[in-house]
Structures are given as structure tokens and as C-alpha cells.
N, C-alpha and C positions, 0 to 999 in steps of 0.2 A: 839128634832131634834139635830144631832149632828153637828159639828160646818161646817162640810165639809156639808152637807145638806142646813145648812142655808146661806150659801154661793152661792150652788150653785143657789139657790130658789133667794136669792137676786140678783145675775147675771142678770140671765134670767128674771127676770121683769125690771130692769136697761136695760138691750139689747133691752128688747122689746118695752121699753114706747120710748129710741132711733130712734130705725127702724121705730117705726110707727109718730116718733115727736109728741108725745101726754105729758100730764102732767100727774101730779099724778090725778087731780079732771076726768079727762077724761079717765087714767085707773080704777078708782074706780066707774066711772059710767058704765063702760062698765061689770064691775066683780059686781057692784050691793056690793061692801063693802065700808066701809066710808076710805075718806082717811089719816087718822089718822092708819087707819090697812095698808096699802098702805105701807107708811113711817115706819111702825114697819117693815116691813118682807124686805122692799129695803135694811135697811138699818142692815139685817141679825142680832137680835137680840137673836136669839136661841130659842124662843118659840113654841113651836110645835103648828101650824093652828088648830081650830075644822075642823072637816070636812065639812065642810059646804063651810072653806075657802079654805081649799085645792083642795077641789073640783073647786071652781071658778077660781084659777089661773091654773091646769089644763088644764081646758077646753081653756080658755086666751092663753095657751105657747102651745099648742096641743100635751100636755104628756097624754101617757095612765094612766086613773084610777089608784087611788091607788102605784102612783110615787112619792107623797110627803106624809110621814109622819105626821101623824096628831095624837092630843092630845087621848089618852085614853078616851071613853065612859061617862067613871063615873065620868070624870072631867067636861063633858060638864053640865056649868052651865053659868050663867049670869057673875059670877067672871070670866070664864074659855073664857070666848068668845075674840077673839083678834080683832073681831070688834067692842068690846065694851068699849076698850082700850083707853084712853085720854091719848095722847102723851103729857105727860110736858114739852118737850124739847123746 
């Protein structure tokens, strides 16, 4: 994801947890990812979503399919998953 992507992806979830006065535990229950992946993409880390995530926040920001850039196929693994991601911060 290039740096304009992951900006604009972290916007648009900031706007939206906003608009709706929701938290992150409450946009991650609605997208069904842990919030630990929430907090990576808010906070525009550059890592490109599997598809699985991008598809969630997608459907969440009502972009058409296939608007967010998501990780290569053969990357998808257990390592590759950015909801599997433990935020050390």
C-alpha cells in the first residue's frame, strides 16, 4: 500500500468511527477483526490488508470491491494476516 493509500484508508476509518461515535472495540466488532488490526490501519502503517480485511472495511466505508489494495495471494499466511498482528505499542 502506498503511503497515499494508507492514509487515505486511515482517514476514512478515523471519519467514520467519528460520525458514528463508536470506538475502536465497537468498529472491530462490527468488521468482525480484532482491534489490535483496527489500530494498525488507523493509524496508517503501510501494510497492505489480506483480503479478507479489506474486504471488511470496504463493505464498513461503502467503497466498491476491490478499492483497497490488498496483500499478494502467496503471502497470505498466518505471518501475513494483519489480524493476527499484536500491536506492541
Amino acid at each position: 500500500m502506498t503511503g497515499e493509500d494508507s492514509t487515505r484508508l486511515a482517514r476514512a476509518l478515523i471519519e467514520f468511527r467519528e460520525a458514528e461515535g463508536i470506538s475502536e472495540r465497537e468498529l472491530a466488532r462490527r468488521t468482525w477483526l480484532s482491534e489490535a488490526t483496527i489500530r494498525t490501519f488507523e493509524r496508517g502503517r503501510g501494510d497492505l490488508p489480506t483480503p479478507t480485511v479489506a474486504r471488511s472495511f470496504e463493505e464498513l466505508l461503502g467503497w466498491p470491491p476491490g478499492s483497497i489494495k490488498t496483500a499478494p495471494s502467496e503471502a497470505m499466511g498466518p505471518e501475513a494476516s494483519a489480524d493476527s498482528a499484536v500491536d506492541l505499542e
